[in-house]
C-alpha positions in Angstrom: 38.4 -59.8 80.9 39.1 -62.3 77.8 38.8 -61.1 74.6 36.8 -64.1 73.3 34.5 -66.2 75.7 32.6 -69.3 74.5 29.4 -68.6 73.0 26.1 -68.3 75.3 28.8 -68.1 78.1 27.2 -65.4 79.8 23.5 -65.2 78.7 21.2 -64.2 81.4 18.9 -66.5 82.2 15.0 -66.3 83.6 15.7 -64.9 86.7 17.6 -62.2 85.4 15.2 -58.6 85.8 15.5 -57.7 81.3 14.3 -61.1 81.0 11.7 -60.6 83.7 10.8 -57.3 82.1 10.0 -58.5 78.5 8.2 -61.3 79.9 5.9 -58.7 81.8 5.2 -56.7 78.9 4.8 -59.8 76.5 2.0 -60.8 78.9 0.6 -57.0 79.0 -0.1 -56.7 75.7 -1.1 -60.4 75.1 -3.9 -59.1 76.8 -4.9 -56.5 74.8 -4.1 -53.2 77.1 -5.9 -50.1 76.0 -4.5 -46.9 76.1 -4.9 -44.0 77.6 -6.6 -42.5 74.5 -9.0 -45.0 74.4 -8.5 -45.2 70.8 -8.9 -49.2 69.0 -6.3 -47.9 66.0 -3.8 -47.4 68.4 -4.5 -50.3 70.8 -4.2 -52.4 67.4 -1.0 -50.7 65.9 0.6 -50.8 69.7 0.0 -54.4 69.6 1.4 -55.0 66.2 4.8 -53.2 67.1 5.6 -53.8 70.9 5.4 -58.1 69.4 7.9 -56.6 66.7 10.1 -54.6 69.2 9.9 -57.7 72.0 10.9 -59.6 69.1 13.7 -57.8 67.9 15.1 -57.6 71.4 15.2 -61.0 72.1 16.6 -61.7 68.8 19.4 -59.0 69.4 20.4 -60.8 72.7 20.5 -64.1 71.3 22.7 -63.2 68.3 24.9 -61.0 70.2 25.4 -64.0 73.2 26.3 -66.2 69.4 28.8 -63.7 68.5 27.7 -62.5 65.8 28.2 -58.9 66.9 28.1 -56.6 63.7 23.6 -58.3 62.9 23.5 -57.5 66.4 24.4 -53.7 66.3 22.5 -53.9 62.7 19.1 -54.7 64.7 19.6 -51.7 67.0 18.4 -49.2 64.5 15.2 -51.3 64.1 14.2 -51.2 67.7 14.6 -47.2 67.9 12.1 -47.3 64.8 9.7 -49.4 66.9 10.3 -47.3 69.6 9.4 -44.1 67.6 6.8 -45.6 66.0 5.0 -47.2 69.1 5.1 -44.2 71.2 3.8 -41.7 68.8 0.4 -44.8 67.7 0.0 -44.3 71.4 -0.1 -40.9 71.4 -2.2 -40.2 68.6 -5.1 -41.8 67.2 -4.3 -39.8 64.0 -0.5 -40.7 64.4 -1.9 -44.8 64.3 -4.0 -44.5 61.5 -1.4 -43.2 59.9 0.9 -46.2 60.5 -1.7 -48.7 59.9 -2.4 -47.3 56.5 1.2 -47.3 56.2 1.5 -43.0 55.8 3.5 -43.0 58.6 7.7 -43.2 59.1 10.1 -43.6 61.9 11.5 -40.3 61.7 8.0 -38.8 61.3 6.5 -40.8 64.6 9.8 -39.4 66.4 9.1 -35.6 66.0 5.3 -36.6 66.3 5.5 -38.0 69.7 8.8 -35.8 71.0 7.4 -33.0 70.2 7.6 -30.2 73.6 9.2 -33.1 75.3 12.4 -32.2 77.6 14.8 -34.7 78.8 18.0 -34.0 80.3 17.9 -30.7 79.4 17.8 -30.6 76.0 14.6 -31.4 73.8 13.4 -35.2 73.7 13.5 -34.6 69.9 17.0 -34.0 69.4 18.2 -36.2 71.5 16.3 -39.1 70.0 17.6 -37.9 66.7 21.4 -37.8 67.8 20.7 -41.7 68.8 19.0 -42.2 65.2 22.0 -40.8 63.9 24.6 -42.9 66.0 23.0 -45.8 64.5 22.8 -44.5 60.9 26.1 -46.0 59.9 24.6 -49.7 60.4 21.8 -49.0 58.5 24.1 -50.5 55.3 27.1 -53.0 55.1 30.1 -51.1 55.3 33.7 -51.4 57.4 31.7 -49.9 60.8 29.3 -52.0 60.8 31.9 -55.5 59.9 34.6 -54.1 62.4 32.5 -55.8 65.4 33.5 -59.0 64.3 37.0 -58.2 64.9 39.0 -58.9 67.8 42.6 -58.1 69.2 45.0 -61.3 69.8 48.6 -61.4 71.3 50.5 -63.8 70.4 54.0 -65.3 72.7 55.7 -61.8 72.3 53.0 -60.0 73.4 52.6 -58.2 69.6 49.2 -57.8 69.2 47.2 -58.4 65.8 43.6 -58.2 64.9 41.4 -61.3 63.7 38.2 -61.9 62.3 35.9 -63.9 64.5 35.3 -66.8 62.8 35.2 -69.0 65.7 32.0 -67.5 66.1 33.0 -66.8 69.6 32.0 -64.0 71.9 34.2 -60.8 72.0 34.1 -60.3 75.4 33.9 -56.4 75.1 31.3 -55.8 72.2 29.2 -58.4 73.6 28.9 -56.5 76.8 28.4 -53.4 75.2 25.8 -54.0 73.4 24.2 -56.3 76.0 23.8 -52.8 78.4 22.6 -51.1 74.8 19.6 -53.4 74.8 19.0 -52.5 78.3 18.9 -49.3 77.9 16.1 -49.6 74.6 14.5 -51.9 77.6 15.1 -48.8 80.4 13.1 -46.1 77.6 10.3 -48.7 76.9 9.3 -49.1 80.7 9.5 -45.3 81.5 7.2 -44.3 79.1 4.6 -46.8 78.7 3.0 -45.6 82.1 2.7 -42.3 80.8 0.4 -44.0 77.9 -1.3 -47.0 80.0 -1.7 -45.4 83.3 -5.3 -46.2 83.7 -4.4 -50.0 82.6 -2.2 -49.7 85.8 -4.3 -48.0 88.2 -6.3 -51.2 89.2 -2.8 -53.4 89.1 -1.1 -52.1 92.0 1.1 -55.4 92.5 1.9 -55.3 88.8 2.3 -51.5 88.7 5.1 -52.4 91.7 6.5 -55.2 90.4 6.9 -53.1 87.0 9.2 -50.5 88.8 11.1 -52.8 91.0 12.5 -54.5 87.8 12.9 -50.6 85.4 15.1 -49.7 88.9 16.8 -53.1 88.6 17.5 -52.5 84.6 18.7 -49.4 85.4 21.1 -50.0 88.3 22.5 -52.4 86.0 23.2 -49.8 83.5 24.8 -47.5 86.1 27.6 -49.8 87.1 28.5 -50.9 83.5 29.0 -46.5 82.9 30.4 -46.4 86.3 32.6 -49.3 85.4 34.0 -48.1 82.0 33.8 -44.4 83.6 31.5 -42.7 81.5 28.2 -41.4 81.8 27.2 -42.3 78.4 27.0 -45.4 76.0 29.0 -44.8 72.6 28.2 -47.4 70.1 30.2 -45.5 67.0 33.3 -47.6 67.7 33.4 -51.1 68.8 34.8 -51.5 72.0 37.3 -54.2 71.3 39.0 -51.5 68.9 39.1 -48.4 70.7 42.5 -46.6 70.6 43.0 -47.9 67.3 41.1 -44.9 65.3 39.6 -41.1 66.3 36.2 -41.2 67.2 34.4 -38.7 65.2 
């Protein structure tokens, strides 16, 4: 694989199953689901953030297929707020009162809605916050978060020195890393929003189908990027392009 590649070289188009996906649950809540709780606050606050998460996630793939890799990365934070956020207003009628009147934060909706939740093992809880924590160093402008503009380039010897990007290209690496990130924010969105609209569903069996044909497409497509770089995990602490080059912590 090249280092650099042209810019919107490889953006996925229509028929590609994320974009699919986010087109399905644009058109879900452009319609004004109701939740399982039957409560208006949360059908409201729900609304207000899956248009901000959808949002944030298209942005995240157009900026990252631009290569503009480090406001990519910087975004990712923001969507596992929404996340947080939008699963515990589901939850809770208390929980999206509390948001709408602006009482309630991202690492409060997390242990709200996580809370006795078990998911590989280990509590839902902590293993949202180890993910909040990955992210943490993003959060603010500091080397981290500018080293996934840089890329490795060999010159006629075959020394190898690292650039900035400012041909504003795509490194090839970082762009496909956090390209499968995004899918799996998409992956967690889509398996548990039928635990919270299930009675939206239950008259929408082609749609209820359709829905899990495309989560089992988003996440076969995660399973061969981790089979491909042979890990069963997703590390975003390093940028790719520059592993070797320093410990990972």
């Amino acid at each position: 694989m090249n280092s650099l590649q042209p810019p919107f070289s490889d953006i996925v188009g229509e028929s590609s199953p994320v974009q699919k996906a986010i087109k399905m649950i644009w058109e879900i809540f452009a319609n004004h689901p109701l939740p399982n709780n039957k409560s208006i606050a949360s059908q409201s606050a729900a609304e207000q953030i899956v248009l901000h998460l959808l949002g944030t996630m298209n942005s995240i793939g157009m900026i990252n297929a631009a290569g503009y890799h480090s406001a990519a990365v910087t975004l990712m934070r923001s969507i596992e707020d929404a996340l947080d956020c939008l699963f515990a207003v589901v939850q809770s009628d208390i929980n999206a009162n509390k948001w709408l009147n602006g009482e309630l934060k991202a690492s409060q909706a997390a242990r709200a809605w996580t809370a006795d939740k078990v998911d590989q093992s280990i509590p839902l809880g902590d293993y949202r916050k180890n993910i909040r924590h990955g992210l943490n160093k993003y959060s603010h402008c500091s080397p981290n978060q500018t080293s996934w503009n840089i890329y490795r380039k060999s010159d006629e010897k075959g020394m190898c020195r690292l650039e900035l990007n400012y041909q504003h290209a795509v490194i090839s690496k970082n762009g496909y890393y956090v390209d499968r990130y995004l899918c799996i924010h998409l992956y967690e969105l889509m398996d548990s929003l039928p635990l919270y609209y299930s009675e939206y569903f239950a008259d929408k069996e082609e749609r209820r189908k359709l829905f899990e044909k495309l989560k089992y497409d988003i996440e076969t497509i995660i399973k061969d990027f981790l089979n491909s770089i042979g890990s069963d995990k997703l590390y975003m602490d390093t940028p790719p392009e520059l592993e070797g080059l320093s410990n990972r912590k």
